[in-house]
Every structure is written in C-alpha cells, then in structure tokens.
N, CA, C and O atoms as a MOPAC input file, in Angstrom:
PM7 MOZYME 1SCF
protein

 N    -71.80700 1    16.23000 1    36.55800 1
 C    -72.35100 1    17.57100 1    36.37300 1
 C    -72.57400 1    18.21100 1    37.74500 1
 O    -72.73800 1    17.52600 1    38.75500 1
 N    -72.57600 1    20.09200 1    37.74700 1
 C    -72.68000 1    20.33600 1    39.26000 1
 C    -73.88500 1    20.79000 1    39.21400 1
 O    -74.62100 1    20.57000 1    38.25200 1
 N    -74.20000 1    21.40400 1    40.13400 1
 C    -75.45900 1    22.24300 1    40.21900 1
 C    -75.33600 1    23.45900 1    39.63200 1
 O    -76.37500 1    24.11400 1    39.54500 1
 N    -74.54800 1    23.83100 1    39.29800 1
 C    -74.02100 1    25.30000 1    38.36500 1
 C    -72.97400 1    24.86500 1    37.46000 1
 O    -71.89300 1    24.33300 1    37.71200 1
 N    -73.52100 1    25.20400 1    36.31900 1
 C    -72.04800 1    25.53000 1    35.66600 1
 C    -72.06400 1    26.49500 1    34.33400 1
 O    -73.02700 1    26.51000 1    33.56700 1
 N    -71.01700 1    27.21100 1    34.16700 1
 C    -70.84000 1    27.96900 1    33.05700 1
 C    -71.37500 1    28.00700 1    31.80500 1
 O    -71.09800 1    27.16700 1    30.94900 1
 N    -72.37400 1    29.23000 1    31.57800 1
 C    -72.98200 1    28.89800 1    29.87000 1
 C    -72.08200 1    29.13700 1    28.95500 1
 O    -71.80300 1    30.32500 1    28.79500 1
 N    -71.52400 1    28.34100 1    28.28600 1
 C    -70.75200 1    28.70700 1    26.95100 1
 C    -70.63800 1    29.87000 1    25.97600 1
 O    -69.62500 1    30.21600 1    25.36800 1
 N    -72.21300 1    30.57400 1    25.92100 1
 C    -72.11200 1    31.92800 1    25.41000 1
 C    -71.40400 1    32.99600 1    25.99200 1
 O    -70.39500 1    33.50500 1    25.50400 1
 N    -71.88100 1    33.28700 1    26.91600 1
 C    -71.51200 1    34.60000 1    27.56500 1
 C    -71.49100 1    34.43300 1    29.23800 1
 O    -71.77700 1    33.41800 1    29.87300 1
 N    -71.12700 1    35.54500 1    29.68000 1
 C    -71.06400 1    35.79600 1    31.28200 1
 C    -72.34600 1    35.14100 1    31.63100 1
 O    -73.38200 1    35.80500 1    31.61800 1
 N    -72.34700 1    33.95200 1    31.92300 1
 C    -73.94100 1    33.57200 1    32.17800 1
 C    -73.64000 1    31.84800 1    33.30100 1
 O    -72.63500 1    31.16400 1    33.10500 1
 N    -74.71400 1    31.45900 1    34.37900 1
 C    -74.45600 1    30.54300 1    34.45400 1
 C    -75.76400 1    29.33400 1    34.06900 1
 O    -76.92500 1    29.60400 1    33.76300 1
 N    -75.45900 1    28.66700 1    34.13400 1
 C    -76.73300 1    27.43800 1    34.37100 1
 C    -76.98100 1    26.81100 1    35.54100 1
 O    -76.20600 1    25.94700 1    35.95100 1
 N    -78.02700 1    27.14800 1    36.18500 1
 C    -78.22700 1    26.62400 1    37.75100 1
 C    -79.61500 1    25.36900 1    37.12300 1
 O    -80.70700 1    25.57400 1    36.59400 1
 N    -78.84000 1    24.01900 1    37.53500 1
 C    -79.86500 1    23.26800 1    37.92600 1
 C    -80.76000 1    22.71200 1    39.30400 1
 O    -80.16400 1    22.25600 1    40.27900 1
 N    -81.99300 1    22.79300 1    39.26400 1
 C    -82.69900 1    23.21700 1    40.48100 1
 C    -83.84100 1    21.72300 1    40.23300 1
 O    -84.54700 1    21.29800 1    39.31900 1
 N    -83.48700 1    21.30600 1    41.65100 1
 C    -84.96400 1    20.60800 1    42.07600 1
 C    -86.41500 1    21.81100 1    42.76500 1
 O    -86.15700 1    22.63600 1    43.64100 1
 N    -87.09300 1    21.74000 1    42.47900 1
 C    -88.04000 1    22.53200 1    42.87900 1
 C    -89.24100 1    21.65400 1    44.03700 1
 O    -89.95000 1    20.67000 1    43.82600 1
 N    -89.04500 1    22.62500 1    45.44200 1
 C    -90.68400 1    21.81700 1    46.39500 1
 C    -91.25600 1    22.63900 1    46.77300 1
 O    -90.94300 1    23.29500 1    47.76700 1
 N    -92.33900 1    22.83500 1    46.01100 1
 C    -93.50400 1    23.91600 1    46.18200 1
 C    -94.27000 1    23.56100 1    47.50100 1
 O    -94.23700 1    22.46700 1    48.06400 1
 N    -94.89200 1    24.55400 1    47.85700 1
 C    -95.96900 1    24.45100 1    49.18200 1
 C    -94.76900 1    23.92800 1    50.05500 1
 O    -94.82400 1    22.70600 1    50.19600 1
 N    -93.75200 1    24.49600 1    50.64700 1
 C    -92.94600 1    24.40100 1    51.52700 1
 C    -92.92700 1    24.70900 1    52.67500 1
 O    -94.12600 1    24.45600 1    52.78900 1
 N    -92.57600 1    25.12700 1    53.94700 1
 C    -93.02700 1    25.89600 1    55.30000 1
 C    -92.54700 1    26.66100 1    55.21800 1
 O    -93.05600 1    27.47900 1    55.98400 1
 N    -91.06800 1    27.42500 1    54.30000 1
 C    -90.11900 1    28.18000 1    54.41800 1
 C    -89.24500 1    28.15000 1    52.81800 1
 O    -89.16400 1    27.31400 1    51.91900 1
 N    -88.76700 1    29.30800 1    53.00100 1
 C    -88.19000 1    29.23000 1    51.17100 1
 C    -86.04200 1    28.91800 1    52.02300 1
 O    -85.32300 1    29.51800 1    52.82300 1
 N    -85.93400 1    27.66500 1    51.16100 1
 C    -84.65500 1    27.76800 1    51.13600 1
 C    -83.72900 1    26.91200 1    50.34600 1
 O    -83.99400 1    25.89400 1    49.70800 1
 N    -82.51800 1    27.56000 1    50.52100 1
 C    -81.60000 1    26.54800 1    49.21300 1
 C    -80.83100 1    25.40900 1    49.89500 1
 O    -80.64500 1    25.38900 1    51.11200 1
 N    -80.41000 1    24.49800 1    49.08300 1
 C    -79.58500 1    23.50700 1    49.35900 1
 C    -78.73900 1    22.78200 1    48.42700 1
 O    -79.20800 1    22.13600 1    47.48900 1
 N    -77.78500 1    22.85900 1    48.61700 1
 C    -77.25800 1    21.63900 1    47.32100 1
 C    -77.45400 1    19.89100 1    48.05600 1
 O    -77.23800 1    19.33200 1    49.13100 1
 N    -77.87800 1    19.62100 1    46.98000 1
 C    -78.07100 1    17.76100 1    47.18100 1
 C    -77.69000 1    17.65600 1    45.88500 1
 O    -78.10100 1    18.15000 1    44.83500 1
 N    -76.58500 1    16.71000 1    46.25600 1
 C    -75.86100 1    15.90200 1    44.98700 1
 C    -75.41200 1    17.25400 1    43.92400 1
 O    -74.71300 1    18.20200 1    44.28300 1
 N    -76.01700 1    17.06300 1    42.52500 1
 C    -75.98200 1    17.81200 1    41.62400 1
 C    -77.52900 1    18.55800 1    41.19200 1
 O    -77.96300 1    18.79700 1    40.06500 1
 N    -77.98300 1    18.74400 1    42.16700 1
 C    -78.57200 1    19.83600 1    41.95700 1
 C    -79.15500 1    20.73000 1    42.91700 1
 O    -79.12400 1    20.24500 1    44.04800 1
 N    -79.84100 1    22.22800 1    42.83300 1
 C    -79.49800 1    22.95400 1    44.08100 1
 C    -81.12700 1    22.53800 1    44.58700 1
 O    -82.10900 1    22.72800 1    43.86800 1
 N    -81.16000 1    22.19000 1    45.38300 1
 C    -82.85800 1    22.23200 1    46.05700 1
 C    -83.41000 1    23.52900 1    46.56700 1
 O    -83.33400 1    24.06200 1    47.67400 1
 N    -84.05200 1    23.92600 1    45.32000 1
 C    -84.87900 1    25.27700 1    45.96800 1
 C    -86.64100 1    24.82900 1    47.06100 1
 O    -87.15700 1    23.84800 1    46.52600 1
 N    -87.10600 1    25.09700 1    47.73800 1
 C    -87.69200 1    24.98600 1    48.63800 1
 C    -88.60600 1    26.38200 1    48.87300 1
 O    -88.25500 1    27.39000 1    49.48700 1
 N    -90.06500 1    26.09100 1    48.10000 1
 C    -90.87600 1    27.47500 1    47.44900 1
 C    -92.13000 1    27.30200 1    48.58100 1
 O    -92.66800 1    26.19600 1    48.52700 1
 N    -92.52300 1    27.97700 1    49.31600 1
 C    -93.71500 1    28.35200 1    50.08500 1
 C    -95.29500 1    27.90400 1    48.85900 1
 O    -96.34000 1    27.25600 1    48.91500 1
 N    -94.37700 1    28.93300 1    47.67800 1
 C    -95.83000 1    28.65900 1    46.75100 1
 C    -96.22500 1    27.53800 1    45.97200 1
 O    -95.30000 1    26.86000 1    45.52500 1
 N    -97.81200 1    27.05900 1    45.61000 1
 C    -98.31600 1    26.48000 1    45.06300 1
 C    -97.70000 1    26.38900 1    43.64100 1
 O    -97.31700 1    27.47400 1    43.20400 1
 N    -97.53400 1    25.35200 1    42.85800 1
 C    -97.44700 1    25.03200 1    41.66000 1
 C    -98.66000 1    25.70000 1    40.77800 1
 O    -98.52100 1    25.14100 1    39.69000 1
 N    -99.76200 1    26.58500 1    40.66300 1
 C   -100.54400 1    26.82400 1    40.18500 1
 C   -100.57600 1    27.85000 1    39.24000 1
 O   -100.72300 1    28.97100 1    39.72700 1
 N   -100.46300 1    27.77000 1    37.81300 1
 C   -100.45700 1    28.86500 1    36.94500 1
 C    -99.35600 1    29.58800 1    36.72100 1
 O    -99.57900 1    30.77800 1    36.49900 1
 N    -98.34000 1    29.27900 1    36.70900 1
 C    -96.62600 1    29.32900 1    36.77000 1
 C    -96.20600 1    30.27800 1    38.02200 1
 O    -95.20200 1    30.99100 1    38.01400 1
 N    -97.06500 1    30.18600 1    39.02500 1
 C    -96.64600 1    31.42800 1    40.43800 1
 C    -95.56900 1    30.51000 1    40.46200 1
 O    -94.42000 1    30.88300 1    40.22300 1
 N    -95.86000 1    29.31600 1    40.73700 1
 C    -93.81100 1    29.02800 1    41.53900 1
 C    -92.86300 1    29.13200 1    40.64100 1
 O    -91.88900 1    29.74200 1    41.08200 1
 N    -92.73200 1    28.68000 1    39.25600 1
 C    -91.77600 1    29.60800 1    38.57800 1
 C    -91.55300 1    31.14000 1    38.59600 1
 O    -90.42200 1    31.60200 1    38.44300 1
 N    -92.70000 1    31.96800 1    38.79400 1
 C    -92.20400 1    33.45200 1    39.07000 1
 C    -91.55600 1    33.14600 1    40.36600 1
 O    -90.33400 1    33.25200 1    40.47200 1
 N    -92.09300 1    32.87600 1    41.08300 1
 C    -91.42800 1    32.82200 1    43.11800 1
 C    -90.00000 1    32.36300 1    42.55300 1
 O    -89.13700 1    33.23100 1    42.69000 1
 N    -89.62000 1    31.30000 1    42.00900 1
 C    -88.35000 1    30.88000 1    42.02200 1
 C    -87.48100 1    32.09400 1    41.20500 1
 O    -86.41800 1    32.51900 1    41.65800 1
 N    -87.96500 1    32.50000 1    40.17700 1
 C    -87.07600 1    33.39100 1    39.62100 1
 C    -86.68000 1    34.04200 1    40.35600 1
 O    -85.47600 1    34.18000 1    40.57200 1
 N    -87.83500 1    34.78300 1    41.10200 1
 C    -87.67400 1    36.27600 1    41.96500 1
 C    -86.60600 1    35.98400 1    42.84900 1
 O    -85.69400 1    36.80800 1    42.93100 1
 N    -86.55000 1    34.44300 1    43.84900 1
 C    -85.77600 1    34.14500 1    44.56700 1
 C    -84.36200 1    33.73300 1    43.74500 1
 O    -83.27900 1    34.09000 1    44.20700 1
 N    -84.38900 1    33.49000 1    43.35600 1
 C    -82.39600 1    33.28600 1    42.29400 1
 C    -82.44300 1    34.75700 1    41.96800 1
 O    -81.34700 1    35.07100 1    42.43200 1
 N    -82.83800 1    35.63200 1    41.59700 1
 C    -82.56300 1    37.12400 1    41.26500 1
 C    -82.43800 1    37.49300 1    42.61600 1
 O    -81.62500 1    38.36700 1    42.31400 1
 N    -82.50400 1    37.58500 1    43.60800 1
 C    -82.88200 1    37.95300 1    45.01700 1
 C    -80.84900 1    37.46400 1    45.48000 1
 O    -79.86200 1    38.04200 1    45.93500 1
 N    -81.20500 1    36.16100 1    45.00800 1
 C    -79.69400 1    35.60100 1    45.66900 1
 C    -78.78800 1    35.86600 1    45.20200 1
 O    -77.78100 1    36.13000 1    45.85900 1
 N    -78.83900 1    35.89400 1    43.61500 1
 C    -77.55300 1    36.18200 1    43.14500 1
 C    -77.22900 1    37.96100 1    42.94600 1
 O    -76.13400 1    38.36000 1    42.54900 1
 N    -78.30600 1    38.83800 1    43.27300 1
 C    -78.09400 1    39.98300 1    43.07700 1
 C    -78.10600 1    40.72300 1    41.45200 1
 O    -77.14800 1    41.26000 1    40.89600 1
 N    -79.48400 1    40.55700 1    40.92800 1
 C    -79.59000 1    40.76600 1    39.39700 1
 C    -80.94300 1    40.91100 1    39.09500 1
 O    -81.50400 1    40.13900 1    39.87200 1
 N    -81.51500 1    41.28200 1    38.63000 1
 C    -82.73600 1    41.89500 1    37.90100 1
 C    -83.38500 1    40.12500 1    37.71300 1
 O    -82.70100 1    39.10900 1    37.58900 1
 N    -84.93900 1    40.24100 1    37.75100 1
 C    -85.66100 1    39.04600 1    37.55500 1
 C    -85.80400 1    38.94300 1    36.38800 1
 O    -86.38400 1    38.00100 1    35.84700 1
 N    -85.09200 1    40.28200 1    35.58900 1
 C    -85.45000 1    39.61500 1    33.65000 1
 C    -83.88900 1    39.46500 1    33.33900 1
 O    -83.42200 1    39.83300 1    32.26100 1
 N    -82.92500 1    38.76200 1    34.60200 1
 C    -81.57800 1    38.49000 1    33.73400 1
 C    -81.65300 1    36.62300 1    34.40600 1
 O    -80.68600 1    35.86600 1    34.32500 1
 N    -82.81300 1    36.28500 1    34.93500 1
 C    -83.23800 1    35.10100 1    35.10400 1
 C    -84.25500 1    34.30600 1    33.85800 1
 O    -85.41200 1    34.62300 1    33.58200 1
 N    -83.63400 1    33.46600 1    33.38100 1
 C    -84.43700 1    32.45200 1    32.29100 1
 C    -84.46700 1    31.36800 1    32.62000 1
 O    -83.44200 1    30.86300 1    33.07900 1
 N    -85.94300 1    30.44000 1    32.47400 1
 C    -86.14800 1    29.55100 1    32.43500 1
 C    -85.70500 1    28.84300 1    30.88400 1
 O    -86.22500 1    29.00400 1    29.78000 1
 N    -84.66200 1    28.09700 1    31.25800 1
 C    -84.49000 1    27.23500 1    29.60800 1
 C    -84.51600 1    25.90100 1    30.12200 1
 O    -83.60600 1    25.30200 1    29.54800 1
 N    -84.92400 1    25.36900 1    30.67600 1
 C    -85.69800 1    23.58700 1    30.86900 1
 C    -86.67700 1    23.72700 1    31.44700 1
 O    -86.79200 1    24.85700 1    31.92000 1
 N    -87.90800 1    22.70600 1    31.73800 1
 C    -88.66100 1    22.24700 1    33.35100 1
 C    -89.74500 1    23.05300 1    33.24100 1
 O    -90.15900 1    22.68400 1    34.34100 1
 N    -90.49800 1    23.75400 1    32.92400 1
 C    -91.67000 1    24.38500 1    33.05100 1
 C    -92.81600 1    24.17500 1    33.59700 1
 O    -93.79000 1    24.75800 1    34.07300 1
 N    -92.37900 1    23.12400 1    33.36900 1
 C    -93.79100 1    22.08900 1    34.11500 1
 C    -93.44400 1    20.88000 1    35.29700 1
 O    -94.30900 1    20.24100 1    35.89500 1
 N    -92.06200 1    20.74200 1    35.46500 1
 C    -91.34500 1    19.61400 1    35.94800 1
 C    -90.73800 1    20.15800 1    37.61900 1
 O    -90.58000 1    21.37500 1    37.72000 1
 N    -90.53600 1    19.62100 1    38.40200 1
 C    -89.79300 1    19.75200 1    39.45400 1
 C    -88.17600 1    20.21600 1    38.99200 1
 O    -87.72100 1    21.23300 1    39.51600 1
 N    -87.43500 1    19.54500 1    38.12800 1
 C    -86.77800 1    19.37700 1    37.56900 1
 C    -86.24100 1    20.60100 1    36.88600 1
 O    -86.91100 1    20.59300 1    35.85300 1
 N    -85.46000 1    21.64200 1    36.81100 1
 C    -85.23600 1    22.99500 1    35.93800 1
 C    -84.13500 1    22.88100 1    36.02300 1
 O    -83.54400 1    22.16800 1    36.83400 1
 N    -83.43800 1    23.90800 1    34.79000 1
 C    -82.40300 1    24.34200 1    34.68100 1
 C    -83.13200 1    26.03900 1    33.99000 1
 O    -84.13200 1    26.19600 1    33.29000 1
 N    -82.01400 1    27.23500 1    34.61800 1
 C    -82.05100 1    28.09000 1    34.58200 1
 C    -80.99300 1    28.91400 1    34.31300 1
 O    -79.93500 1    28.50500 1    34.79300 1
 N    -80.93200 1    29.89800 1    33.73000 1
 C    -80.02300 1    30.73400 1    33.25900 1
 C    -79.96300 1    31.83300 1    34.18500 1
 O    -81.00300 1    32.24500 1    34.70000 1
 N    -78.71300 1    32.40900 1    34.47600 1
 C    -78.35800 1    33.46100 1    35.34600 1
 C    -77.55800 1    34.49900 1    34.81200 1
 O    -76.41000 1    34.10800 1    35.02200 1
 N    -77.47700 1    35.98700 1    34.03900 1
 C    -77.14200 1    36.37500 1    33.47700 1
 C    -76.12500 1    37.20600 1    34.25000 1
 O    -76.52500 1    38.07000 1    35.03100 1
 N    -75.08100 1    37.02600 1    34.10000 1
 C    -74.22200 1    38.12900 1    34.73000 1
 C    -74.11900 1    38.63800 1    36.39400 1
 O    -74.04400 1    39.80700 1    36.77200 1
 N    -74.13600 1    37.54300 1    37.16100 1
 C    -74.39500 1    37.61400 1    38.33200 1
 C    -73.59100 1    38.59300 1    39.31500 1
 O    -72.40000 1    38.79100 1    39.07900 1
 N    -73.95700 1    38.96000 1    39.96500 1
 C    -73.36600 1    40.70000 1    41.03400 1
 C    -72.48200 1    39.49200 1    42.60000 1
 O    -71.39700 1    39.63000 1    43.16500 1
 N    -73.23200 1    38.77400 1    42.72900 1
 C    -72.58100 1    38.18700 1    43.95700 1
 C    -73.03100 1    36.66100 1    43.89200 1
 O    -73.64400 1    36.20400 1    42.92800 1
 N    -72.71300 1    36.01200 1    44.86900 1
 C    -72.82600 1    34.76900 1    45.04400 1
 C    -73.81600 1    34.39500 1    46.08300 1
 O    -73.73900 1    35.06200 1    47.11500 1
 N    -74.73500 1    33.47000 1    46.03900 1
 C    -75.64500 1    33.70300 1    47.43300 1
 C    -74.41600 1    32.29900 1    48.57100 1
 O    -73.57100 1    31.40900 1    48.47700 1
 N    -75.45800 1    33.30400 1    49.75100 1
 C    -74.42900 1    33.24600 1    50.89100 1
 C    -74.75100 1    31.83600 1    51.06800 1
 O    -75.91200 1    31.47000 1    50.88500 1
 N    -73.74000 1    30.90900 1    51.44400 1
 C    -73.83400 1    29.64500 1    52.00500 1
 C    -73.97400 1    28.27200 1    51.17600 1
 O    -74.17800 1    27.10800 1    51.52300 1
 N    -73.74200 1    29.02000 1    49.70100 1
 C    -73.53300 1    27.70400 1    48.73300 1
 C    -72.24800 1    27.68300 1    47.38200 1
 O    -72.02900 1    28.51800 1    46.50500 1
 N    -71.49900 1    26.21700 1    47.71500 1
 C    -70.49000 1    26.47400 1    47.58100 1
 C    -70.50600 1    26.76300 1    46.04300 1
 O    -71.58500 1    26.55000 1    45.49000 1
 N    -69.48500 1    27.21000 1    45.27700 1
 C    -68.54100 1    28.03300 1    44.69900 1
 C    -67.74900 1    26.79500 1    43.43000 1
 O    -66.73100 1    26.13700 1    43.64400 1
 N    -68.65500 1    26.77900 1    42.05000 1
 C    -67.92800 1    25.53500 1    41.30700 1
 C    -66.45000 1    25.35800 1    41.69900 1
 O    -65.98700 1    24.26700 1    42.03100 1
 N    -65.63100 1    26.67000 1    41.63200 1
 C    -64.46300 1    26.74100 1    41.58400 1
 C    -63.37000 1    26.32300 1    42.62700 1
 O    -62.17900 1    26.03000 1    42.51700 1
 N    -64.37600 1    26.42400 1    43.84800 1
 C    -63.73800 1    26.25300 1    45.25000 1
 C    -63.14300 1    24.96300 1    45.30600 1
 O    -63.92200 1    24.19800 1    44.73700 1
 N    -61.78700 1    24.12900 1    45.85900 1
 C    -62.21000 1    22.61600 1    45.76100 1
 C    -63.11100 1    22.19700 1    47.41700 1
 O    -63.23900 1    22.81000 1    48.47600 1
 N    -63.54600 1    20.95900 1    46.95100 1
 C    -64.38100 1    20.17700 1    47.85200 1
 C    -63.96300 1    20.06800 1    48.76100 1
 O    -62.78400 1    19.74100 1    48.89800 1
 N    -65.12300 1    20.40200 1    50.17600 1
 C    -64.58900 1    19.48700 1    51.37400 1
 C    -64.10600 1    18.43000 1    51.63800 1
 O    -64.63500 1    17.44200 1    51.12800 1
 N    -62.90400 1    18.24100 1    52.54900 1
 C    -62.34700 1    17.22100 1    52.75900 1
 C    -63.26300 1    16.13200 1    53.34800 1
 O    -62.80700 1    15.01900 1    53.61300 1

C-alpha cells in the first residue's frame, strides 16, 4: 500500500498519515507507506485534527471541507480523504511517477 492512493468513488484520494503533534515545525514526509505529517499542535480537543486538515487543504490546494477524516480520530494513525485536488504539494512524490533508482 502507498501513502496515497485512489478512492474508488470519485475524483478523490486517500492519504494515509502518521501524525506528531507538539512538533518544533509543521512538515511532511513520506516514510515507508505512510506520509508523516509533523503538527506544532497539541493533541487536545481535536485542534490537531483541525491543524492537520487545514494543512492537507493548504497543500493540496482545496477548501478544508473537501478534507475528511475517514479513520484515526483518536490515533496517530489516519487515513483521510482528499476531494478533488487543484495541485500536488511540492516535494512529495507522485503514486504514478516510477521510483527512484
């Protein structure tokens, strides 16, 4: 499995995300199969799920209500829905691309 892949319904993807709250700095990474998001904010009262949304709407270029949480709510662990994405965020690769040599 990748860290993204195609929702079966519609123009949509599925981004699976490790989540590390209380971070020094917000940033992405792919490790293995899943993308490591890296949140400044506290786990407290679902702020780092809003922070994370805002940030995947931010990257992929799309409204924060075409971002869904459909796994992890409570978990480090998420998978998320991306509805119809405008661009690609800069610096992570591309299901389609093949792999570095």
């Amino acid at each position: 499995m990748a860290w993204i892949t195609p929702d079966p319904e519609d123009d949509a993807w599925l981004v699976h995300v490790r989540v590390t709250p209380r971070a020094k700095r917000e940033a992405l990474d792919v490790e293995g199969e899943r993308l490591r998001v890296r949140l400044t904010t506290p786990p407290v009262d679902g702020k780092a799920n809003a922070a994370l949304c805002k940030l995947l709407a931010r990257q992929f270029g799309v409204a924060k209500s075409a971002i869904t949480l459909v796994r992890g709510a409570r978990s480090r662990d998420k998978t998320l829905r991306v509805s119809a994405p405008k661009r690609w965020p800069a610096g992570l690769p591309h299901p389609e691309d093949p792999p570095p040599p």
